[in-house]
N, CA, C and O of each residue as an XYZ file, in Angstrom:
212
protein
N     -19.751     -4.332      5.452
C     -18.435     -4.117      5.996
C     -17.400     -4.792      5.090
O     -17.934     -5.533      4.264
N     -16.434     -4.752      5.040
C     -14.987     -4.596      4.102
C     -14.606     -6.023      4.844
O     -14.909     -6.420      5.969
N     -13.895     -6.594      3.884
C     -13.381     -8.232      4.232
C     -12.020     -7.609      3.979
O     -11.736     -7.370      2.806
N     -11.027     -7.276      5.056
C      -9.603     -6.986      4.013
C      -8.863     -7.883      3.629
O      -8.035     -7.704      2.736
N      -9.048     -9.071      4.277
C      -8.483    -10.252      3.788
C      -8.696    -10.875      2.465
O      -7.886    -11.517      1.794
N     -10.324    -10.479      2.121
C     -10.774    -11.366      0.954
C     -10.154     -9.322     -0.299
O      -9.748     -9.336     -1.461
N     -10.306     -8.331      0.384
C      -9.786     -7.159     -0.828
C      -8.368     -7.717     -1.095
O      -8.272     -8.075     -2.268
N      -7.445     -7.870     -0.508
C      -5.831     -8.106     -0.039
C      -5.896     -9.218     -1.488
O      -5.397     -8.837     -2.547
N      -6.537    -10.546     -1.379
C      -6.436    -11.635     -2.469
C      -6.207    -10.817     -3.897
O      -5.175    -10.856     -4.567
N      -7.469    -10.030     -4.222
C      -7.775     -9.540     -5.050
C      -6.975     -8.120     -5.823
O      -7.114     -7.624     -6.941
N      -6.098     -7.764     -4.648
C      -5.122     -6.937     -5.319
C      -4.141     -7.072     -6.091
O      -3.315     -7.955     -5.860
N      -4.008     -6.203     -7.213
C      -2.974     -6.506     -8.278
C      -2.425     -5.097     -8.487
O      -3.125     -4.092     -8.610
N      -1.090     -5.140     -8.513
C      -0.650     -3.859     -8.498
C      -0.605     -3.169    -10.028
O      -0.676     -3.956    -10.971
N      -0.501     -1.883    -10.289
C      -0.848     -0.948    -11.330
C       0.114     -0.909    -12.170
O       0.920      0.020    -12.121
N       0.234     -2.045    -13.231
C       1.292     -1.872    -14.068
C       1.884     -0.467    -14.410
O       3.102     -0.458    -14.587
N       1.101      0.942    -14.556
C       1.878      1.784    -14.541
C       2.551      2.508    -13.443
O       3.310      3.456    -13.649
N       2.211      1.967    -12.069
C       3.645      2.189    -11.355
C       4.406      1.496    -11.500
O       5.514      1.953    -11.219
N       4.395      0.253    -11.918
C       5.607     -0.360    -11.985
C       6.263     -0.180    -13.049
O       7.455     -0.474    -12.955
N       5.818      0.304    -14.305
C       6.743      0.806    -15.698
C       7.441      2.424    -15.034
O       8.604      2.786    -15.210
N       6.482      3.122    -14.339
C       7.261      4.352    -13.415
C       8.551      4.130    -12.756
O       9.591      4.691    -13.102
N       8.438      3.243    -11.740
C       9.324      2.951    -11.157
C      10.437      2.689    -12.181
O      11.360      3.501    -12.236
N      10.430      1.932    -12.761
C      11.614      1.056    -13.402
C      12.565      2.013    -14.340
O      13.756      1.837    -14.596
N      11.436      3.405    -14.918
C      11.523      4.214    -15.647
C      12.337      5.265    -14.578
O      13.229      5.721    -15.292
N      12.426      5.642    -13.751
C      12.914      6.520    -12.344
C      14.428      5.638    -12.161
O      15.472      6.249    -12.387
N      14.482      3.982    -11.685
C      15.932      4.355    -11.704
C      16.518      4.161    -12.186
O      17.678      4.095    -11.779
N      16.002      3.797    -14.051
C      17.298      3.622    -15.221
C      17.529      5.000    -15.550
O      18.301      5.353    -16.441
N      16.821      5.821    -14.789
C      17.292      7.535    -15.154
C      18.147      8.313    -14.747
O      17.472      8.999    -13.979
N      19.122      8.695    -14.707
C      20.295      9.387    -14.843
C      20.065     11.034    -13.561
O      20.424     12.191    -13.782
N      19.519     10.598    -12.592
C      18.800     12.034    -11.813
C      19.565     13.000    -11.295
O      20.607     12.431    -10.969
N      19.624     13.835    -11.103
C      20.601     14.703    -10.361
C      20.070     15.288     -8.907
O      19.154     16.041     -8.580
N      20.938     14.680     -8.312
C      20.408     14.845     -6.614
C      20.998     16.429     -6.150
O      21.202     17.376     -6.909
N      21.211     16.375     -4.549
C      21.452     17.565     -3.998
C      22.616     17.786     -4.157
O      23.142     18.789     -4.640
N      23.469     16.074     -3.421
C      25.253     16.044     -3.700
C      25.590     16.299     -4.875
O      26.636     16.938     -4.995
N      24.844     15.903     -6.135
C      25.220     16.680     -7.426
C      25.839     17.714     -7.452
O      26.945     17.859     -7.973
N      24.969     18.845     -6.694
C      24.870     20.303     -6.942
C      25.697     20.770     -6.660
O      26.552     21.490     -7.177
N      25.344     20.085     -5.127
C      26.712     20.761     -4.740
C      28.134     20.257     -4.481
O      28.946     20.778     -3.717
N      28.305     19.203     -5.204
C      29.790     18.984     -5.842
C      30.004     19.826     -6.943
O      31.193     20.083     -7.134
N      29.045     20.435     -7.879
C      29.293     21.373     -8.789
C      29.425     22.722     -8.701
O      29.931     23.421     -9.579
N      28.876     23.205     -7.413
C      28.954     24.648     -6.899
C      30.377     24.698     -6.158
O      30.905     25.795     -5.977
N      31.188     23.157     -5.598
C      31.995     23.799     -5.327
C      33.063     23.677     -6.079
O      34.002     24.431     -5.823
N      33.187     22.794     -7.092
C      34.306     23.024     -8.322
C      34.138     24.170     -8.894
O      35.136     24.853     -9.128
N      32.841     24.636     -9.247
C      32.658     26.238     -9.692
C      33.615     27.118     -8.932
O      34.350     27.884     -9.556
N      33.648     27.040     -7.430
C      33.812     27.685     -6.705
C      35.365     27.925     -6.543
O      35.970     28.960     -6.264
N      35.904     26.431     -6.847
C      37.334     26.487     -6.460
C      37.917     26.849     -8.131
O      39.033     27.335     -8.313
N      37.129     26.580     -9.070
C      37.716     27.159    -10.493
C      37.837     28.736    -10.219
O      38.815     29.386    -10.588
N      36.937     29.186     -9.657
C      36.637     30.855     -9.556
C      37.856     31.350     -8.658
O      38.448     32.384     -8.970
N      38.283     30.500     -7.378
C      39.260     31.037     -6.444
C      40.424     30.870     -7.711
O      41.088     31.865     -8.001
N      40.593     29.883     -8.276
C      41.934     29.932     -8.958
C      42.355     30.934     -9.935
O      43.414     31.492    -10.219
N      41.122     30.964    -10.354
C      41.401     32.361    -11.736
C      41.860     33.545    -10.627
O      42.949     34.118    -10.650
N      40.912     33.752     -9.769
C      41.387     34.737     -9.029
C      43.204     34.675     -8.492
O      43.931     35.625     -8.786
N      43.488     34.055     -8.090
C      44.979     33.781     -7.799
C      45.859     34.219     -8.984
O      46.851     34.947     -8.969
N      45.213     33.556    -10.088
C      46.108     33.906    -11.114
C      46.453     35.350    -11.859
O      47.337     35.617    -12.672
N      45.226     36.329    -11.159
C      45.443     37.417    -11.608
C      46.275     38.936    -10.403
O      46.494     40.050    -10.878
């Protein structure tokens, strides 16, 4: 049977999640609000041309 107390001592976490991680949030990501702050400047550039013609 499993000691989880004596596994728990013995855990060391996976240096390559932790170079992952660190690598994820010096990264520059583009979320949902991104998008769609850009779909709607698209959107309101598009109404304006339209006006103008």
């Amino acid at each position: 049977m499993l000691n989880y107390e004596e596994e728990l001592k013995k855990f060391k976490p996976s240096l390559d999640v932790e170079n992952v991680e660190d690598a994820i949030k010096n990264q520059d990501l583009t979320d949902l609000v991104d998008l769609f702050r850009e779909m709607e400047l698209n959107q309101k550039k598009s109404e304006s041309v339209k006006k103008e013609s």
